[in-house]
Chimera marker file (.cmm) of the C-alpha trace (Angstrom):
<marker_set name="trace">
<marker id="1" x="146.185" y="-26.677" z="-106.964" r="1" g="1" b="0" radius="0.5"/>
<marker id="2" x="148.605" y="-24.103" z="-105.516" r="1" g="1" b="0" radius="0.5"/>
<marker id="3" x="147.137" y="-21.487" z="-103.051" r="1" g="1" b="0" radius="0.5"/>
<marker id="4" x="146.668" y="-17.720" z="-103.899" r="1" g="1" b="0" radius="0.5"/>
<marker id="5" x="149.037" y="-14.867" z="-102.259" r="1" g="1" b="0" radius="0.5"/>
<marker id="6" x="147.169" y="-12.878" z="-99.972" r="1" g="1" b="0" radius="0.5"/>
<marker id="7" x="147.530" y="-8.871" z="-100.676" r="1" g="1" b="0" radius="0.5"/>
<marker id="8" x="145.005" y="-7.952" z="-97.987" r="1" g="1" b="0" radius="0.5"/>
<marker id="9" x="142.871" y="-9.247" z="-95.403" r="1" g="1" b="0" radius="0.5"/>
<marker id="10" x="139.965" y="-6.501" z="-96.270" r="1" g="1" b="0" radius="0.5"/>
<marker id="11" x="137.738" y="-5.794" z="-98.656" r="1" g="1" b="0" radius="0.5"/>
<marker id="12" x="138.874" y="-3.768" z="-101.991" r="1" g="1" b="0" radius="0.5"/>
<marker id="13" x="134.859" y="-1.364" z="-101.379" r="1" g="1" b="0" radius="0.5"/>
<marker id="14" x="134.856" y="0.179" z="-104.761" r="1" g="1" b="0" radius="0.5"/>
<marker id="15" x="132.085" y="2.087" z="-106.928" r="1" g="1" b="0" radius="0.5"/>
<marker id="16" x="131.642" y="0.478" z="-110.171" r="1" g="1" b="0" radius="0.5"/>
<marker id="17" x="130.281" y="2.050" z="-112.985" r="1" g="1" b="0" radius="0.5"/>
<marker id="18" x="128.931" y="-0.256" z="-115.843" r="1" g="1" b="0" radius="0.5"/>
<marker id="19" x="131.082" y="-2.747" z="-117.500" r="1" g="1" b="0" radius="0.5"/>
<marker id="20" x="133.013" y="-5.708" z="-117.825" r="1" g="1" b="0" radius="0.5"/>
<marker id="21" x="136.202" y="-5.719" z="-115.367" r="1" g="1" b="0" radius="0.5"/>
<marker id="22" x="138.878" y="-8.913" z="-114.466" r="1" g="1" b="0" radius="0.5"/>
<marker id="23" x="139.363" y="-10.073" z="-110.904" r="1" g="1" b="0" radius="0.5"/>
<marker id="24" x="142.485" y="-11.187" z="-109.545" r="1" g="1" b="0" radius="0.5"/>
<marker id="25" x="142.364" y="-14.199" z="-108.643" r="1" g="1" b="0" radius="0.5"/>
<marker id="26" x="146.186" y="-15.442" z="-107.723" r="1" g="1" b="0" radius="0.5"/>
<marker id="27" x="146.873" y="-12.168" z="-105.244" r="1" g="1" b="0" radius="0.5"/>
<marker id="28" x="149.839" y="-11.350" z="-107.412" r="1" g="1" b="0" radius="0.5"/>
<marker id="29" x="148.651" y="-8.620" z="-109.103" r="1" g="1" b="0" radius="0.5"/>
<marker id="30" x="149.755" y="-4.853" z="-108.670" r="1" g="1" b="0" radius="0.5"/>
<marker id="31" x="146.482" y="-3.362" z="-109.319" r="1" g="1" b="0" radius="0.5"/>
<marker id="32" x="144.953" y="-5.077" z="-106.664" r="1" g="1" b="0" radius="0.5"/>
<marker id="33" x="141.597" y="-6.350" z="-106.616" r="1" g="1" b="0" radius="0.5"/>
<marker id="34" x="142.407" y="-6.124" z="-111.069" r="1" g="1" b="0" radius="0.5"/>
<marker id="35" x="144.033" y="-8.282" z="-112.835" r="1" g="1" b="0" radius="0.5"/>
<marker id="36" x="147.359" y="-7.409" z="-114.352" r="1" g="1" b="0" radius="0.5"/>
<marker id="37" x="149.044" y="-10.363" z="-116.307" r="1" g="1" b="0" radius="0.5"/>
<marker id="38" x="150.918" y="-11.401" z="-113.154" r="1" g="1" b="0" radius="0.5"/>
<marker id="39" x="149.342" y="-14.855" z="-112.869" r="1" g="1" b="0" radius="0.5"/>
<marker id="40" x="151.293" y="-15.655" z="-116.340" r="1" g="1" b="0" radius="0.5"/>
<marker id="41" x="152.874" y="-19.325" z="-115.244" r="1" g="1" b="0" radius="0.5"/>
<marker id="42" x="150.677" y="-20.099" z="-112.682" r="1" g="1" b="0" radius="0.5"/>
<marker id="43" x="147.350" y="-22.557" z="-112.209" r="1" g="1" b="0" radius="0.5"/>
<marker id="44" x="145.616" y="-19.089" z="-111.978" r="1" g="1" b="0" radius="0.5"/>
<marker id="45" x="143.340" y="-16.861" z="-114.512" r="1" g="1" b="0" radius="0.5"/>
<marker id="46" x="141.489" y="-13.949" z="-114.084" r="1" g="1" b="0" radius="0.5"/>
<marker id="47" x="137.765" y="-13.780" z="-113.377" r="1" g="1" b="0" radius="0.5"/>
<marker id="48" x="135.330" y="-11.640" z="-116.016" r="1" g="1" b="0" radius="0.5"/>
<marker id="49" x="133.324" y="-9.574" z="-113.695" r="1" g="1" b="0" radius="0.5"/>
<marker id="50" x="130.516" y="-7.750" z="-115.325" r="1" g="1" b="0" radius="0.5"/>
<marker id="51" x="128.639" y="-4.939" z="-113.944" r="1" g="1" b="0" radius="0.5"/>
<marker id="52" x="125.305" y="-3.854" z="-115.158" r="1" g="1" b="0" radius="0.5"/>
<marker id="53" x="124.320" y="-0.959" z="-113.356" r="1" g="1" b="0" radius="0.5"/>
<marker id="54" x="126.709" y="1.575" z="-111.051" r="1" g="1" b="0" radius="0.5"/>
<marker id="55" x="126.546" y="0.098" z="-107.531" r="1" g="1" b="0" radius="0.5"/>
<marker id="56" x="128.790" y="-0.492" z="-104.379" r="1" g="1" b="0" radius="0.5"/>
<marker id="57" x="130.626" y="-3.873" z="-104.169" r="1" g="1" b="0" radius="0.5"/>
<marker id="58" x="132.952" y="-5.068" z="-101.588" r="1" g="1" b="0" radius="0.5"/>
<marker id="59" x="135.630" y="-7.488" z="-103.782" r="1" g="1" b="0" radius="0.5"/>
<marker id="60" x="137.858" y="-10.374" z="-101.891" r="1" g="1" b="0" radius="0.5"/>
<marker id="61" x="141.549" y="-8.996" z="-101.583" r="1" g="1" b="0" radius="0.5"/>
<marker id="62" x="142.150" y="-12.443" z="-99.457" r="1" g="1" b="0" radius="0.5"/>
<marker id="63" x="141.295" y="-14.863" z="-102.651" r="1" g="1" b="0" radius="0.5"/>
<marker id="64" x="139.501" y="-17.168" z="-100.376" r="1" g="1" b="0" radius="0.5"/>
<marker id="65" x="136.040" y="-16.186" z="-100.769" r="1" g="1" b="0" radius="0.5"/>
<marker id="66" x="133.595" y="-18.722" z="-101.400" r="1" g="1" b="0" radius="0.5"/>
<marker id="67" x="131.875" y="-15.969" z="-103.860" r="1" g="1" b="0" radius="0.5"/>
<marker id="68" x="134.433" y="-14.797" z="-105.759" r="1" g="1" b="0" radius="0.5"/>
<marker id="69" x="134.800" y="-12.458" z="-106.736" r="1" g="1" b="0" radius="0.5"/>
<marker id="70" x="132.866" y="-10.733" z="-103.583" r="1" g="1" b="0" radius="0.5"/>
<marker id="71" x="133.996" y="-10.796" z="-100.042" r="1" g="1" b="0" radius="0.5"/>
<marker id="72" x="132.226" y="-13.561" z="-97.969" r="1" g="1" b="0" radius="0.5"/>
<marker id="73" x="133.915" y="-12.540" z="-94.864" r="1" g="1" b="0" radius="0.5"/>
<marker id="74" x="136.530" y="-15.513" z="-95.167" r="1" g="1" b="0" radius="0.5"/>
<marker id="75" x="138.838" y="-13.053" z="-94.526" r="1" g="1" b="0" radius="0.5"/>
<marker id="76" x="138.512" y="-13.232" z="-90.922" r="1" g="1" b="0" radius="0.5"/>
<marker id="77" x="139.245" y="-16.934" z="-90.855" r="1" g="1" b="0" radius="0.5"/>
<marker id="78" x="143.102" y="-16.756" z="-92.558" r="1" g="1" b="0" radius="0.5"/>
<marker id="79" x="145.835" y="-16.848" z="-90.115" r="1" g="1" b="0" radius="0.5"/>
<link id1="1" id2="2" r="1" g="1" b="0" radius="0.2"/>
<link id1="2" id2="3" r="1" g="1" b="0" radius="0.2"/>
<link id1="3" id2="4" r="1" g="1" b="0" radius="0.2"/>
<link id1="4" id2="5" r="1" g="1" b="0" radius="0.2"/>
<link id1="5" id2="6" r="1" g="1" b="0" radius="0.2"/>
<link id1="6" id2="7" r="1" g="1" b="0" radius="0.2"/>
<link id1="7" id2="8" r="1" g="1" b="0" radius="0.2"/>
<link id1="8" id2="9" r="1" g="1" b="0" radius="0.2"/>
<link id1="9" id2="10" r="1" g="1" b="0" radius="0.2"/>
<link id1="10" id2="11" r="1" g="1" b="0" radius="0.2"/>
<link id1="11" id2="12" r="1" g="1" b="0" radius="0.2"/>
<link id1="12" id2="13" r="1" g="1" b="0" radius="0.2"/>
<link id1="13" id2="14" r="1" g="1" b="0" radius="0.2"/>
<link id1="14" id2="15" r="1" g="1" b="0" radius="0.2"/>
<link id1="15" id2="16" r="1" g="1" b="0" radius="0.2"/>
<link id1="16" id2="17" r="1" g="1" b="0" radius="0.2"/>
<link id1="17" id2="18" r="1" g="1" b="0" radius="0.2"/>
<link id1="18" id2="19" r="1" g="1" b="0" radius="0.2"/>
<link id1="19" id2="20" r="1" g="1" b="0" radius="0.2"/>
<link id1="20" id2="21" r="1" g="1" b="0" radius="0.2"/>
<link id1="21" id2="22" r="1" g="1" b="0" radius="0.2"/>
<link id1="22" id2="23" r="1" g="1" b="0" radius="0.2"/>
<link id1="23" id2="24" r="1" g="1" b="0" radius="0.2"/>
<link id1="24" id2="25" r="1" g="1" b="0" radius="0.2"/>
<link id1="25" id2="26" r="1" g="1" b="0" radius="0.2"/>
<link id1="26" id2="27" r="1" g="1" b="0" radius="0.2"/>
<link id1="27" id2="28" r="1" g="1" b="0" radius="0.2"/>
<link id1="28" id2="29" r="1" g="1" b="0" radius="0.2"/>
<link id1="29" id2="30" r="1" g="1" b="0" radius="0.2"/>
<link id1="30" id2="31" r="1" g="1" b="0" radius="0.2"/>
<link id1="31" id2="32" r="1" g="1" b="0" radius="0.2"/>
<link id1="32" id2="33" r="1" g="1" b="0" radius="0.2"/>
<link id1="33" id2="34" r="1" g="1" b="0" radius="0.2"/>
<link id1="34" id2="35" r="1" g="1" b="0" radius="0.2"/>
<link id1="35" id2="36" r="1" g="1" b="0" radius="0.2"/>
<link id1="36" id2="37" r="1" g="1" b="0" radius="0.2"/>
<link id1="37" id2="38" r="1" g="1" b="0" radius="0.2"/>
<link id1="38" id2="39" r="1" g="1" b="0" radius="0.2"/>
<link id1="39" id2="40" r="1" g="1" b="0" radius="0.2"/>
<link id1="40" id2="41" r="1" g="1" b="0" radius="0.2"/>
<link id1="41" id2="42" r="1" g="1" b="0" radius="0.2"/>
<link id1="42" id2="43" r="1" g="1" b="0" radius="0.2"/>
<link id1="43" id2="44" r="1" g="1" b="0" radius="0.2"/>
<link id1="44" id2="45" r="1" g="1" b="0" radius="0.2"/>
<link id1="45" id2="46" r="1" g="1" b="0" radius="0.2"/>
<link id1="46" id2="47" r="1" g="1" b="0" radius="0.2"/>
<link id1="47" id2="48" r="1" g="1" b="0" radius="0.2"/>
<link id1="48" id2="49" r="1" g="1" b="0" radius="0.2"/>
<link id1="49" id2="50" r="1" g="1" b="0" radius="0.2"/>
<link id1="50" id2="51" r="1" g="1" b="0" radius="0.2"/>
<link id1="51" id2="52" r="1" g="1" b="0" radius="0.2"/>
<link id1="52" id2="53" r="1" g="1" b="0" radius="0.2"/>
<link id1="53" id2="54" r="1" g="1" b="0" radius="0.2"/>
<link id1="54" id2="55" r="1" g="1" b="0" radius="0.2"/>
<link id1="55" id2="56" r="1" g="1" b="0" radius="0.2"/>
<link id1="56" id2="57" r="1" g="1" b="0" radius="0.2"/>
<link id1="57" id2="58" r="1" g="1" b="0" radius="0.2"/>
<link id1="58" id2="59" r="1" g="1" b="0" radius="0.2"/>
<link id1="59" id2="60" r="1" g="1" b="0" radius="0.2"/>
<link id1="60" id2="61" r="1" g="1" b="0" radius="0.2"/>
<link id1="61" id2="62" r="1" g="1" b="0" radius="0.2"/>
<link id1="62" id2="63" r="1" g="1" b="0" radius="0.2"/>
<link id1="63" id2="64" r="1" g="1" b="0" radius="0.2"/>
<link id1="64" id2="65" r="1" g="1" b="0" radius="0.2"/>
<link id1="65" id2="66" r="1" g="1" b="0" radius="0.2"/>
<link id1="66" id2="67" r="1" g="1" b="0" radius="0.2"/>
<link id1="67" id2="68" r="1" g="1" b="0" radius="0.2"/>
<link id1="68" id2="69" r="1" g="1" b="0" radius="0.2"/>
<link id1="69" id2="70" r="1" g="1" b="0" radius="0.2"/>
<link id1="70" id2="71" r="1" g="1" b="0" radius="0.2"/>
<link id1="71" id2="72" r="1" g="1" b="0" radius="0.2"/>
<link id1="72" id2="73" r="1" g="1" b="0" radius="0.2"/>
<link id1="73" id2="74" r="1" g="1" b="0" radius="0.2"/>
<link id1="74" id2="75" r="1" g="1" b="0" radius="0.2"/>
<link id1="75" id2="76" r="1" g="1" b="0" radius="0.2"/>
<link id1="76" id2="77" r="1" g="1" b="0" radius="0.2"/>
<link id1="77" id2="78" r="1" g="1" b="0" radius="0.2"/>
<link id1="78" id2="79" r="1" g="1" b="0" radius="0.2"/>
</marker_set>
């Protein structure tokens, strides 16, 4: 399996109101932490995400959380 690109070594802290959204999961994406298409060709797909309630989240911009699609802090272990 390839490795995802990295478009940030933070958190994407966002206020979500209730619904379904799609995670990106390759790092190619231009609507970064969303999906956009861009992982067309790749080993990659998008993750359904679905929120229930409005609440804070703190979504992995690296692509190497353990918990996707929420930051575990792995972040801080990339080079």
């Amino acid at each position: 399996m390839s490795q995802p690109e990295i478009p940030s070594k933070t958190p994407a802290v966002l206020e979500l109101e209730p619904g379904t959204y799609w995670w990106c999961a390759c790092g190619r994406s231009k609507t970064q932490p969303w999906c956009d298409g861009s992982h067309a060709g790749t080993t990659f797909e998008p993750m359904e995400y679905t929120v229930s309630e409005k609440k804070r989240v703190a979504l992995c911009n690296c692509k190497h959380t353990g918990t996707a699609p929420l930051c575990d802090g792995n972040h801080r272990n990339l080079p």
